[in-house]
C-alpha positions in Angstrom: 13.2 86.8 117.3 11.0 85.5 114.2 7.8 83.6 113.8 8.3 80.2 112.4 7.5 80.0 108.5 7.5 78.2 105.9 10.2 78.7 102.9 9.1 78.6 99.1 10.8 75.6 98.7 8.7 73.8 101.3 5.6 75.0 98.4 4.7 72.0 96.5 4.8 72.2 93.0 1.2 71.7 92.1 0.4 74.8 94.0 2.6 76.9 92.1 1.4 75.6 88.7 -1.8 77.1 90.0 -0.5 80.1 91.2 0.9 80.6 87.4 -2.5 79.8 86.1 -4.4 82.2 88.5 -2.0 85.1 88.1 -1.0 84.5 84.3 2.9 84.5 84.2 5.3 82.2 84.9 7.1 82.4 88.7 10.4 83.7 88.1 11.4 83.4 91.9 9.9 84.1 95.8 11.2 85.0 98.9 9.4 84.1 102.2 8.4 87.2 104.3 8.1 88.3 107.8 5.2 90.2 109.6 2.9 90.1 111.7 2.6 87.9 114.7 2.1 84.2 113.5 3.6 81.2 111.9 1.6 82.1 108.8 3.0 80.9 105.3 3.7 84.3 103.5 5.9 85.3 100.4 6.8 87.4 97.8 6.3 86.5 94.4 8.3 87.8 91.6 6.5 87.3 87.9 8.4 86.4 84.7 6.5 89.6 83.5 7.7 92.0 85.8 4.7 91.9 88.4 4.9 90.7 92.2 1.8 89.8 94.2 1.6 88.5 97.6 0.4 85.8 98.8 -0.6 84.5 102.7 -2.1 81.8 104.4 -1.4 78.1 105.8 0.8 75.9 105.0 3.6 73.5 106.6 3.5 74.3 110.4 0.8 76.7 110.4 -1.5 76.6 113.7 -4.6 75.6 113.4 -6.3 79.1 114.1 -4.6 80.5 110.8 -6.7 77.3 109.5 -9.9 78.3 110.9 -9.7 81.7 109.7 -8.5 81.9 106.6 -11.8 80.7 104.9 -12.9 83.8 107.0 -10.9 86.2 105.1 -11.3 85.0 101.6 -14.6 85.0 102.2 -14.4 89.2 103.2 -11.5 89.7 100.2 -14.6 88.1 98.1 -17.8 89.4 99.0 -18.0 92.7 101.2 -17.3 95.9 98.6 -16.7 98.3 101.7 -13.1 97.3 102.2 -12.0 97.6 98.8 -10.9 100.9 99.0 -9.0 100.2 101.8 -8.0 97.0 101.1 -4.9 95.5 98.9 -6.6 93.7 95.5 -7.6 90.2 96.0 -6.7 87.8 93.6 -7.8 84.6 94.1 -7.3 81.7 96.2 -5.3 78.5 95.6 -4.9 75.4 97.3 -3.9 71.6 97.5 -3.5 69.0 100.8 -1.6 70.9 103.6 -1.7 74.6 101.8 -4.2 77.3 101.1 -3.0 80.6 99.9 -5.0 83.7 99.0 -3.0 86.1 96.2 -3.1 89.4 96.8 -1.8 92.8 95.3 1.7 93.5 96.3 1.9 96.5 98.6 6.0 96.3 99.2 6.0 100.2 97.6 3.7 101.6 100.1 4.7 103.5 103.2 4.8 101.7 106.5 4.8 103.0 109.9 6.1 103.6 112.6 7.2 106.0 112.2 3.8 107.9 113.3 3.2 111.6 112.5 0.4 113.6 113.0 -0.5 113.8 110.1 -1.1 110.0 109.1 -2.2 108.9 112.4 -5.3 111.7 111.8 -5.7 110.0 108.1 -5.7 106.8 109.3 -8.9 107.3 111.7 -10.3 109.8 108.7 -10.1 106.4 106.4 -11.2 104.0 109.4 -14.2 106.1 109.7 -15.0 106.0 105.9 -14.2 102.6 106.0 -17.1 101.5 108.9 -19.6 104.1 107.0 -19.4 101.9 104.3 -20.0 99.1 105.8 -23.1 99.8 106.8 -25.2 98.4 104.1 -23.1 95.3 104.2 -23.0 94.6 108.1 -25.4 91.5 107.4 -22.6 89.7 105.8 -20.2 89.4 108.6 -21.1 87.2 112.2 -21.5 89.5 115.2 -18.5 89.8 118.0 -19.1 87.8 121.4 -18.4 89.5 124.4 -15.6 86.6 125.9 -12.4 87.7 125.8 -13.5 91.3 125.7 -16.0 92.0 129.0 -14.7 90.3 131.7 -10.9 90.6 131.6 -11.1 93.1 134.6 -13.6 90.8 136.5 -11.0 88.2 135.9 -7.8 90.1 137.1 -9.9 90.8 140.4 -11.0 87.5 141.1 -8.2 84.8 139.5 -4.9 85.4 141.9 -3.0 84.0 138.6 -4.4 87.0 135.9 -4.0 89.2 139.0 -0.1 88.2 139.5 0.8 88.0 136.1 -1.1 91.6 135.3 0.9 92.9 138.4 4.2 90.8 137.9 5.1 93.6 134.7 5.5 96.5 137.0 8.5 94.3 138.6 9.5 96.5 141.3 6.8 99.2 141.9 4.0 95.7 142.6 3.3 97.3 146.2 2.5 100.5 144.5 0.7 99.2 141.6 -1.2 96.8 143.8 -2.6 99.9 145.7 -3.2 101.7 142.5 -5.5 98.6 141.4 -7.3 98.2 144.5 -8.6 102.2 144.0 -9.3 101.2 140.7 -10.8 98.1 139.6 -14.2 98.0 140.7 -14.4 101.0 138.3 -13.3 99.3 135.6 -15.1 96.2 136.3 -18.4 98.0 135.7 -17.1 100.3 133.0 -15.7 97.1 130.7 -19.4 95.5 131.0 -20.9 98.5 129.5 -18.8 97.9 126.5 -21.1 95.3 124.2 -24.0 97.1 124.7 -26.1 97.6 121.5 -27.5 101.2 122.4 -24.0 102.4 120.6 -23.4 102.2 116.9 -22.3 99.0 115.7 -21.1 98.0 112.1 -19.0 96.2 110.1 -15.3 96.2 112.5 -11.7 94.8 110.9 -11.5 94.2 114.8 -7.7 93.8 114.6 -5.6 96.9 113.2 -2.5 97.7 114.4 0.6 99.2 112.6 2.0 95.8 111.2 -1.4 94.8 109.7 -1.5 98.3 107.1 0.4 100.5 105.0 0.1 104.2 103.2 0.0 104.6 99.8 -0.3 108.3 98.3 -1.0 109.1 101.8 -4.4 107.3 102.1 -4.8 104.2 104.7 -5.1 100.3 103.5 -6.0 97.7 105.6 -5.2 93.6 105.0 -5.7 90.8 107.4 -9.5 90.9 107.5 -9.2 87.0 109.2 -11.5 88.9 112.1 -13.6 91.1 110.4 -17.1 91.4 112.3 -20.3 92.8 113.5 -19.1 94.6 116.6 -19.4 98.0 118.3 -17.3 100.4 116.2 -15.7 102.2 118.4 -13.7 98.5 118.4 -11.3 99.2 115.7 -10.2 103.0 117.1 -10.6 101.8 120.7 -8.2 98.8 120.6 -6.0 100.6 117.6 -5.4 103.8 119.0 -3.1 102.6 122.3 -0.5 101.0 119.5 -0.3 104.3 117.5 0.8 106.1 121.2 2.7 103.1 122.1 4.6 103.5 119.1 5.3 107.0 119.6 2.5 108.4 117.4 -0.3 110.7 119.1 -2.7 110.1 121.8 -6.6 108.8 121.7 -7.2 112.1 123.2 -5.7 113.4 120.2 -7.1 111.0 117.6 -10.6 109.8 118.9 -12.4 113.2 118.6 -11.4 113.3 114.6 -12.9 109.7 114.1 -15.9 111.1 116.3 -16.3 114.3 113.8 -16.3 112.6 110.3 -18.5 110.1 112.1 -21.2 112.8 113.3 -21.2 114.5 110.1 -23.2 111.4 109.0 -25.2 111.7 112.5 -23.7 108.7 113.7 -22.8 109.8 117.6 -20.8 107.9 120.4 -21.7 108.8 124.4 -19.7 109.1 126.4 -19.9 105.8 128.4 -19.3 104.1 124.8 -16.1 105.6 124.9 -14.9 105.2 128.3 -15.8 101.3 127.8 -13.7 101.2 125.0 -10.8 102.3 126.5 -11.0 100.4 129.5 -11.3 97.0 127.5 -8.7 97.5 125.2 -6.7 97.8 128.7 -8.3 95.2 130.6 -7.5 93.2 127.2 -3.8 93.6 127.0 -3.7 94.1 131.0 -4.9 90.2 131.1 -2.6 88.9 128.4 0.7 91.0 128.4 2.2 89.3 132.0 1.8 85.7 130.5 4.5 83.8 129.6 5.4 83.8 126.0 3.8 81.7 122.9 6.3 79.8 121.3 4.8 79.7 117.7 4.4 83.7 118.9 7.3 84.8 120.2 6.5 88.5 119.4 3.0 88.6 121.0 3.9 89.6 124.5 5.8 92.5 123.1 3.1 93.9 121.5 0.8 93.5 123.8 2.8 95.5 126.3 3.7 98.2 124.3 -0.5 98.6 124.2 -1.0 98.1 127.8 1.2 101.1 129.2 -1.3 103.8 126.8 -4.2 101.9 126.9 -4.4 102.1 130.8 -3.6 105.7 130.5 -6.4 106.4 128.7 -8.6 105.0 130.2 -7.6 106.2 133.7 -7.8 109.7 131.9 -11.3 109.4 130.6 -12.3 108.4 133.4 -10.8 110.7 136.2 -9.0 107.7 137.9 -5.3 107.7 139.2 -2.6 107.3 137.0 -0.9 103.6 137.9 3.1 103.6 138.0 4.4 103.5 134.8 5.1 100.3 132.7 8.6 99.8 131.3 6.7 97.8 128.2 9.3 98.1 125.3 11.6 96.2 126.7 
């Protein structure tokens, strides 16, 4: 099942005169394409001269949170140099009534995983690394993180019967054991997942939402694109909530990964405690723990899936780090 998006013929005409204008060549032809998670409007444009480029962003039956953000991201693609290295080339922007597009550098050649290795998953947290100490100087561009969403999903599970039901509806029929696991564990996590905002870590400039579908390889280093969310946040963030997906999708573990993000990071004397990354762990679980039993999004069909396929390592992890009992495990690819 597929996101709702727009076709190329739904593009109105002005806006790809001004496509032509901004990228210099006549359109010979475009094909709408699929990733992600939303009903963004996203395509493939194929140049009179031989060139593609890419272009994303709102258009006929977007939602209005790809409205709200985009501004956002252009606003990243335009003014913070840390992520160019990382990043696809930006373009430009255009727009007209109902449609805002930014044009970016075509990335269709690059390597996409999963497939995870070793090797990549250990570049990809090498680049992340690079990526937040060079953002350092430009932190004061971005808007800082807010802790909703992030610090109380735990609380939330333990006190709302409905988050606890839905979290506790995906181990179908181990509940009774799972129930018993949670009860041993959630006080724990409660006061673990508070911890997690705390300024007495490192904090940065985060891209606050990287998973597999949202980057690609090329010559074997790491790019990033959808910087919609990028932010002033703790960064252990991006690793923390990343990480889980990489295992999920049959890559390594954070206990693999985490301490090679922490080396290249304390080579610039930039340290993480311990309690930083226990947090970490436990709110990227209590995160897809209090969204992955929910019933699905329409205009996000795919959202639960992902979200499971988190859940299952996330609350390994944490359960690890912190010396906690294993729950029963999630069947979270189906």
């Amino acid at each position: 099942m597929c996101e709702h998006k727009p076709y190329w013929r739904d593009v109105p005409l002005e806006l790809r005169k001004q496509i032509e204008v901004k990228v210099g060549s006549p359109i010979r032809l475009a094909n709408r394409v699929f990733g992600g998670y939303g009903p963004s409007a996203t395509f493939r444009i194929f140049l009179e001269d031989g060139r593609t480029v890419f272009a994303k962003g709102a258009g006929l039956g977007s939602i209005s949170e790809n409205w709200r953000v985009l501004p956002l991201e252009e606003t990243v693609y335009c003014d913070i140099a840390a992520i160019y290295p990382i990043s696809p080339r930006y373009l430009g922007s255009v727009r007209v009534e109902g449609w805002h597009l930014l044009l970016l550098e075509d990335l269709r050649n690059t390597k996409k995983v999963p497939p995870w290795s070793d090797k990549l998953a250990l570049k990809a947290v090498r680049d992340i690394a690079e990526f937040h100490l060079r953002g350092l100087s430009e932190v004061g561009k971005v808007e800082a993180m807010i802790s909703k969403g992030v610090t109380d999903n735990w609380f939330n599970i333990k006190n709302n019967n409905d988050e606890r039901n839905y979290f506790l509806g995906l181990f179908r029929e181990k509940r009774r054991e799972s129930e018993s696991w949670l009860e041993a564990v959630i006080d724990t996590f409660i006061s673990i997942e508070a911890e997690f905002m705390n300024t007495d870590q490192p904090w940065g400039l985060i891209h606050k939402d990287i998973r597999s579908d949202n980057l690609r390889f090329r010559d074997g280093s790491l790019l990033l694109f959808d910087w919609a969310l990028a932010c002033r946040g703790p960064l252990l963030f991006d690793v923390g909530f990343f990480l889980p997906s990489i295992e999920g999708e049959g890559g390594p573990t954070a206990e693999h990964l985490l301490p090679e993000y922490k080396r290249v990071m304390a080579d610039n004397n930039i340290n993480f405690s311990l309690v930083a990354q226990q947090s970490v762990a436990v709110a990227a679980a209590g995160f897809f723990a209090s969204r992955a039993g929910k019933p699905p999004i329409s205009l996000l069909p795919r959202l639960r899936y992902i979200q499971r396929l988190q859940l299952g390592p996330a609350l390994r992890w944490s359960c690890n780090i912190l010396g906690l009992p294993q729950p029963p495990v999630l069947n979270f690819n189906d």
